[in-house]
N, C-alpha and C positions, 0 to 999 in steps of 0.2 A: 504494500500500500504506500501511497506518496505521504511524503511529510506532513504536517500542518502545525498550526500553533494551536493548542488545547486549555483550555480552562482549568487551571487546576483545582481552584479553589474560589469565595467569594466571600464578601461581608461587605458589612455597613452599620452606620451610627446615624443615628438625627441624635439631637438636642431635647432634653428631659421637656422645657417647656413647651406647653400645646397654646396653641392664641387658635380660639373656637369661633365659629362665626358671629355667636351673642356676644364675645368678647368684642368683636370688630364694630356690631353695630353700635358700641358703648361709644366708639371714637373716628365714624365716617359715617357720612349717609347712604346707610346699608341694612339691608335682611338676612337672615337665612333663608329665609324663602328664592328670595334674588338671587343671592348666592349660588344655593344648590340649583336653581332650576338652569343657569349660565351655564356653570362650571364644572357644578359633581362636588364641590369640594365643602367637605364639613369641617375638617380639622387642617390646623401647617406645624409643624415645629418650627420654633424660634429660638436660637440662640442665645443664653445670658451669658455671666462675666467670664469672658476669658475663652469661650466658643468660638475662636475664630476658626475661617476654614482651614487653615492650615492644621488646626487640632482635631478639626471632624473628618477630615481626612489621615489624619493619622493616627485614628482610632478605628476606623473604616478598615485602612491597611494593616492593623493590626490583630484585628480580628481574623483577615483573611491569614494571615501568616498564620497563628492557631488552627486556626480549620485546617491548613494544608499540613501543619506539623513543620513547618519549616523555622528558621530563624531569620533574622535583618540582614545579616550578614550574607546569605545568599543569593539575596536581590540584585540583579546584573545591573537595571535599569527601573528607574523611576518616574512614570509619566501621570501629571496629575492634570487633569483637564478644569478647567473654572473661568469664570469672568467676574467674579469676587473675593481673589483673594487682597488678604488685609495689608500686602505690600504689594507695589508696584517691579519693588527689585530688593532684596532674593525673587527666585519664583519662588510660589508656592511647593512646589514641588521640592525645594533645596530645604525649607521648611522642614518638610515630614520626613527628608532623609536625617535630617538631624534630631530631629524628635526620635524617628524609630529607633537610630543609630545603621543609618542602612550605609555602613561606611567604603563597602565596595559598588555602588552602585553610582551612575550618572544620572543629576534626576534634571527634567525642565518640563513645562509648561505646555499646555494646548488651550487654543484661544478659539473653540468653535462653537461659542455660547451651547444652545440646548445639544448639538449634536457631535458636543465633543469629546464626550467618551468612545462613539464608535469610532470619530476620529482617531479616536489612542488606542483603541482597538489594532484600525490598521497599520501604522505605524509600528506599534508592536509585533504583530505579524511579522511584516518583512523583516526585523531584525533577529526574529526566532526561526525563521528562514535560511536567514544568512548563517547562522552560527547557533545549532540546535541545543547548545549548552545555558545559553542564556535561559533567565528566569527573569520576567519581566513584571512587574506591578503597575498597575492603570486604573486610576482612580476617577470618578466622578465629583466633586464637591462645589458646594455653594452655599455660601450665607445671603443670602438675596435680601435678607430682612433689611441687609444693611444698602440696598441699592432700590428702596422703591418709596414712591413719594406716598406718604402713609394719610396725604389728604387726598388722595385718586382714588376713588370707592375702585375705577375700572379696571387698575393694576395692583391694588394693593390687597385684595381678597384671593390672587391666585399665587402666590408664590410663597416657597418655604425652605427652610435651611435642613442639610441631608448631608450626606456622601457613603457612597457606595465604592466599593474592590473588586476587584480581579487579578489574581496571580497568573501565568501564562506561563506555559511552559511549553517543550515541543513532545509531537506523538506520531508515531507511527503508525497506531491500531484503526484508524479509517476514522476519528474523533478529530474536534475542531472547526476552525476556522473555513469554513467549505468556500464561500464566496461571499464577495463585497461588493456594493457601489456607494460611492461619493459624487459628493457635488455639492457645488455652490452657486450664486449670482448676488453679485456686489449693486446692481444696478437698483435693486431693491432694498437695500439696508436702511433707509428711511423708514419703512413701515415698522419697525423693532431695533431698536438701537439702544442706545447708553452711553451718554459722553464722558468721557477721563475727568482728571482735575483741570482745573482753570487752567491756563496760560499764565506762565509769568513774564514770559516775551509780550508785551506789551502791540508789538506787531500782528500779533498770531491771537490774541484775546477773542473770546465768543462774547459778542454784549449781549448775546441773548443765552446765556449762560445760567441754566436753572437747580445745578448741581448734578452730579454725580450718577442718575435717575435710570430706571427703565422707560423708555418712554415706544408704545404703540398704538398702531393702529388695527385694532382685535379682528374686524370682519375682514379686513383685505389678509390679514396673517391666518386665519381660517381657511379661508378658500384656498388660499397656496400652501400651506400647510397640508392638508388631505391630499390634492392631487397630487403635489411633491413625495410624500410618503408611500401614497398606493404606486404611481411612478417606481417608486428606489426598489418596494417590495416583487414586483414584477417583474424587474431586471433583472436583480437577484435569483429569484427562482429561474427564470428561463437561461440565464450563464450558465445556473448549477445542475439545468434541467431536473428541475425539483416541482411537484405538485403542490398547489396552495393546501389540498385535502392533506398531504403527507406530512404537513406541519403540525408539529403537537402541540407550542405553543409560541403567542405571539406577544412579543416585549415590546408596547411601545412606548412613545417618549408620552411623559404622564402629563402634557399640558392643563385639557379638561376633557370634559367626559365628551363633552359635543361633537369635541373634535374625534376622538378616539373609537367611542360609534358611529360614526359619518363613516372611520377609513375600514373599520369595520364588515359597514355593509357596504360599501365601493369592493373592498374583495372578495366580499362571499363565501368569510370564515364564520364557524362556529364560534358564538361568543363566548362561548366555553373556552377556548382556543385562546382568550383574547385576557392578558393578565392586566387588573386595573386595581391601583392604587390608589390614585390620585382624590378618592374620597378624603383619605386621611393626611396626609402629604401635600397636599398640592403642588404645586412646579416644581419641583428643584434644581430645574435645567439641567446640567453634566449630568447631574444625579439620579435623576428619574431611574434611568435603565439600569444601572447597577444595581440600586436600592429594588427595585424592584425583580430584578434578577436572583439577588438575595433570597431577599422573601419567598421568592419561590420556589429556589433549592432549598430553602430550608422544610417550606412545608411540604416538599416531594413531589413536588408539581414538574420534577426534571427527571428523569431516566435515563440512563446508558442508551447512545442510540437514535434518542429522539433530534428529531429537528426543533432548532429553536429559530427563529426571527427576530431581530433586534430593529427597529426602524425609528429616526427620527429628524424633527425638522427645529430649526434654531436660525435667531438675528445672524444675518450676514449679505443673505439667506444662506444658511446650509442646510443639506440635509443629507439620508445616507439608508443604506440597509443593510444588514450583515446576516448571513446563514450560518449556522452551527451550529454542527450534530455533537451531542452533549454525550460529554467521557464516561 
């Protein structure tokens, strides 16, 4: 059998505090009713003191190192996917190498908002490809609490702080990484963005400068959202010459529910098939899929064997789909 990169292992952390939607209505003009009927979403974790993502992801990674039996030390590489962490430079990622003590590994950053785990996905890949000795760690994390204007009823009831793992290693036995597509388009990044800090080049200054924010536009990011996704998941399968029926389970990026039944019934899976978190959770952009990957190896929702589908869409526009038959 041909090589692949394998899943060895997985985890995740959210943050102890839950901020509920009666919580939300205390401090924006909002329901639960509104809410759930929007989004799906009843509960998010929020980060308190000292939560930053650099910590939720390397509690994430550390839990996967348990599950897998492994130690820090034998981490080759370290890729942490986020558009919130709490420095601009270290990356995040250099962070949780020194948190873990993951002192043989090389770690950096991926910046492909909601679809940057699968991005690290593939990147990983190829380098367990190249040199099958490697063990690769890819993480999902986000503190979004800390990037949404909390007076936007529209933005600030969907998002929540998470990070989820994946150890990687390489396999022979017919398990892994079967097939990918990626993709992006810049020409849309207006409808879902987030600006950096101010300019202190006086030249370069945004006078319309409203902080740090998510800021979108929800129905145009809908609509291209679902077709982008059912799109990546269709590629995918026909590369892999894989059946949509053949899929045991589908992971996708946990925006809201709307979305996620729309891409649902666009492909004609059982929604049985179709894992959804995002009641409790909400966004957690990089995070979603891992976290929710998790969750579902742990409650045995995965098999030796099965097909799994990873699909998602994120600010840039990116988005992506990933197959793999699970170890």
């Amino acid at each position: 059998m041909s090589r692949r990169a394998s899943i060895l292992a997985t985890g995740s952390h959210v943050p102890a505090r839950i901020l509920s939607n009666e919580d939300l209505e205390k401090i924006v003009d909002t329901s639960d009713e509104w809410i759930v009927s929007r989004t799906g979403i009843k509960t998010r974790h929020i980060s308190g003191p000292g939560e930053y993502t650099s910590v939720l992801a390397s509690r994430a990674a550390a839990n996967t190192l348990a599950a897998a039996g492994l130690a820090a030390t034998e981490i080759d590489i370290l890729i942490v996917a986020t558009v919130s962490a709490e420095m601009t430079m270290p990356s995040c990622a250099c962070l949780v190498q020194k948190e873990l003590g993951a002192i043989k590994a090389f770690a950096f950053d991926i910046n492909a908002a909601c679809s940057g785990f699968i991005y690290g996905l593939s990147v990983a890949e190829k380098y367990i490809l190249a040199n099958p000795q490697l063990k690769v760690m890819v993480i999902g994390a986000e503190t979004l609490s800390t990037r949404v204007n909390w007076q936007d009823r529209n933005t600030c009831v969907l998002f929540g702080d998470a990070a989820g793992a994946v150890l990687l290693g390489s396999s022979d036995q017919g398990d892994g990484i079967v097939a990918e597509k990626l993709f992006s388009d810049g020409t849309l990044y207006n409808l879902l963005y987030m600006d950096g800090a101010q300019s202190l080049n006086p030249a370069l200054r945004n006078e319309e400068f409203e902080g740090s924010l998510i800021k979108m536009v929800g129905r145009d990011v809908f609509k291209y959202a679902v077709n982008a996704m059912e799109n990546a998941v269709r590629a995918v399968l026909a590369q892999a010459g894989v059946a949509i029926d053949e899929v045991r389970l589908v992971v996708p990026h946990q925006a809201n529910i709307r979305i996620i039944n729309k891409l649902t019934q666009k492909l004609g899976v059982d929604p049985e098939k179709v894992y959804i978190n995002v009641t409790k959770y909400g966004n957690t952009s990089a995070a979603t899929i891992p976290l929710a990957l998790d969750e579902a190896n742990r409650e045995g929702r995965l098999q030796s064997g099965d097909y799994v589908i990873l699909c998602a869409f994120g600010g840039g526009f990116t988005w992506g789909a990933t197959l793999i038959k699970w170890q």
